[in-house]
N, C-alpha and C positions, 0 to 999 in steps of 0.2 A: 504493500500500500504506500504510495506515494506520500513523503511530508514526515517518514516516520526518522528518527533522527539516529545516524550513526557514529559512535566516538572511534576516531583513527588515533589510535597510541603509536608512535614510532621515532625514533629521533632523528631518524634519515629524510630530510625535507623532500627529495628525491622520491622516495617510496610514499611517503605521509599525501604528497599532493598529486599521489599518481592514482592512490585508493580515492582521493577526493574526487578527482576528474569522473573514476569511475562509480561512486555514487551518487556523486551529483548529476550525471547522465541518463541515469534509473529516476531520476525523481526525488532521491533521499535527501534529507538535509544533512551533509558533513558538518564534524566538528572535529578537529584538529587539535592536537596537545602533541609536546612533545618530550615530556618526563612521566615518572612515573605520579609526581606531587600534583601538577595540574590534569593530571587521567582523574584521581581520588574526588579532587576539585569536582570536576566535570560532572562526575557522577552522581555525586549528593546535589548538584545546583542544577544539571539541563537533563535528568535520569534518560538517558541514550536507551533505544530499544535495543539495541546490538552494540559490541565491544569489538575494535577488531586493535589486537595487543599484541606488541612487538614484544618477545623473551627477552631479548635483549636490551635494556635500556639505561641510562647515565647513572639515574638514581636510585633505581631499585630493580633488583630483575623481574621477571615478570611472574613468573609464579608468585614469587610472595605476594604481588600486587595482586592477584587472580583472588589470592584469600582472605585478602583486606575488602576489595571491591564485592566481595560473594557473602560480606558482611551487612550490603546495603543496597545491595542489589540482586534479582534473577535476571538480568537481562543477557542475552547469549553473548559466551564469550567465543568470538577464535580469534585461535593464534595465529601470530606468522614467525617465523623461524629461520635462519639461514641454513641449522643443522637438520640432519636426515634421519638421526638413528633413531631409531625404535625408542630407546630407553627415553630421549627428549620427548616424544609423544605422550608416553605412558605416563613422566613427571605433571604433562600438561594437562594433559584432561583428571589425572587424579583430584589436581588442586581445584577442580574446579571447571574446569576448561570444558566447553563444546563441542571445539571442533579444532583441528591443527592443518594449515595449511605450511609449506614450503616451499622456499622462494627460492629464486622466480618462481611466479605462479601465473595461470595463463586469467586473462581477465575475464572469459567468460565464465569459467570455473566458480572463480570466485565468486563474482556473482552472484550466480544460480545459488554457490553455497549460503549466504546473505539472506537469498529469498528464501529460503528451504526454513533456515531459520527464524525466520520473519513470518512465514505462515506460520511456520508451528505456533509460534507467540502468541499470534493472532488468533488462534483459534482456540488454545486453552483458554486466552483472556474472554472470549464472548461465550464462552462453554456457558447454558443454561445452570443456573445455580441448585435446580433439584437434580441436576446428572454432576453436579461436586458433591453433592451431601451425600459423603457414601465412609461406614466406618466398616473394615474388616479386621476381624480380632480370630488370633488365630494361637496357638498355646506358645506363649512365650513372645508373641509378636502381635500389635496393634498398628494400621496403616490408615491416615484419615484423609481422606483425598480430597476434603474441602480443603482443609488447616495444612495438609503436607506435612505432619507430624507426624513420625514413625519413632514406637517405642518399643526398644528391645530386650527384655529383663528388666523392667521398670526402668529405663535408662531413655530418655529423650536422643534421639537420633541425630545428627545433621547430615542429610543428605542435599545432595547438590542437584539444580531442576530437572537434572539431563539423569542423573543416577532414579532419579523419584520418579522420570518417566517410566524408564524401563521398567523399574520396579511394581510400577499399580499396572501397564500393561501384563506381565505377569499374573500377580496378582488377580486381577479380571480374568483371565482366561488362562484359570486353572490346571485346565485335560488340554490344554492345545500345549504344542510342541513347536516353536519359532528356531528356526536357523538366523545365524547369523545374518546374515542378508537380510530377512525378514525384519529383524530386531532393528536394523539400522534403518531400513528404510522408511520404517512405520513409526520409532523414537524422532529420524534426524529429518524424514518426510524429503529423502530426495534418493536417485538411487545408489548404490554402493557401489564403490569406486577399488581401485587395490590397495588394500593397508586399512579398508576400513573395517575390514571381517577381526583386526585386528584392536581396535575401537571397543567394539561390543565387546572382545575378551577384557578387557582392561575392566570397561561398567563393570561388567559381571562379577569380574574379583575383589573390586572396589566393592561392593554394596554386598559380596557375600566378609569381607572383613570386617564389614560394618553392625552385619544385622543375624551375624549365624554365631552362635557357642564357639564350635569349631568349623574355620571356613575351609578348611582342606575335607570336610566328613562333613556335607550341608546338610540341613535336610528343611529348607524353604526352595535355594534354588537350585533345581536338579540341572546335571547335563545328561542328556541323553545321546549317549556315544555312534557318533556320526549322522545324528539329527541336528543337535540344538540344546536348546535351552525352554526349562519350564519349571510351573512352579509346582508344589509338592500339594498335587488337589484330595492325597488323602489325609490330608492338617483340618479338612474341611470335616470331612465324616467326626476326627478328635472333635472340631470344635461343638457338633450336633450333638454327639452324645454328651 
């Protein structure tokens, strides 16, 4: 939706006015910073629908900023990054993070990826308020998907908007079985790309260290070996009797 405002974090004026160009060509309103003090700024004063956050930057790196900003904000973060390895992805979205692109990056890419999480946004925020009012309580775990409150062992949760997607899709449909693919495309609403089947492994381990006793011996989220992933819908029958 045209007019919805994007914050460009980067300190490469180079990159920072090249994202502008290409926001502002979609319709978006950019806003530009180029530390990590005036990103903070930005976010409490003009609440940006979308983050797009450079790892690297003068005065803070960007993850920590990931978990400062995820203090006062849901708005989608992605990265962008010079580095490629695996392990920088995985630091990225643990902290918080939506989505990790790597640069160069081609611009229509980008984009689309923008949009993808722009609808998603958009369409939790207008979700009818009787289809949020939903609590599932399950032994040892309670999920409220008005409030996003997930308590596990009496223990208040913080999960991240992108981990608490995945999590109530589950959740929701119990007996069904999602692949990777599926997971990404239905969480991140655009299609999978290579390295993202990678993505969904990372949520998955992330929100099983979060919310499972032991996350190596789960038993909320199951994988089923050479399917996917699903949630454990005989917790349900526990919870009936």
């Amino acid at each position: 939706m045209p007019d919805e405002k994007v914050l460009i974090v980067d300190d490469e004026k180079a990159i920072n006015d090249l994202i502008r160009s290409y926001v502002a060509k979609e319709g978006y309103i950019p806003i530009q910073v180029f530390s990590g003090k005036d990103a903070l700024e930005a976010v409490k004063k003009k609440a940006p629908d979308i983050i797009i956050l450079d790892i690297m930057l003068p005065d803070i790196d960007g993850t920590n900023l990931c978990l400062e900003i995820r203090k006062i904000s849901d708005a989608p973060i992605l990265f962008l990054s010079g580095k490629g390895e695996e392990i920088d992805k995985i630091v990225a979205l643990s902290v918080g993070g939506d989505d990790y692109v790597t640069k160069p990056f081609s611009g229509g890419e980008f984009i689309a990826r923008i949009k993808a999480h722009l609808r998603r946004r958009q369409a939790i925020n207008i979700m009818p308020e009787d289809m949020k009012r939903e609590l599932y309580e399950f032994p040892g775990l309670t999920i409220n998907m008005l409030t996003h409150e997930v308590v596990s062992d009496g223990k208040l949760i913080n999960l991240t908007p992108k981990e608490f997607e995945v999590l109530s899709l589950l959740v929701k449909n119990p007996k069904r079985i999602f692949s990777a693919q599926h997971l990404f495309e239905l969480v991140w609403n655009t299609n999978m790309l290579d390295g993202d089947a990678k993505t969904v492994m990372v949520y998955v381990s992330t929100l099983r260290k979060k919310i499972e006793t032991n996350p190596k011996n789960p038993k909320y989220i199951l994988s089923i070996r050479g399917f996917g992933y699903k949630f454990n819908h005989h917790l349900l029958d526990e919870n009936i009797s």
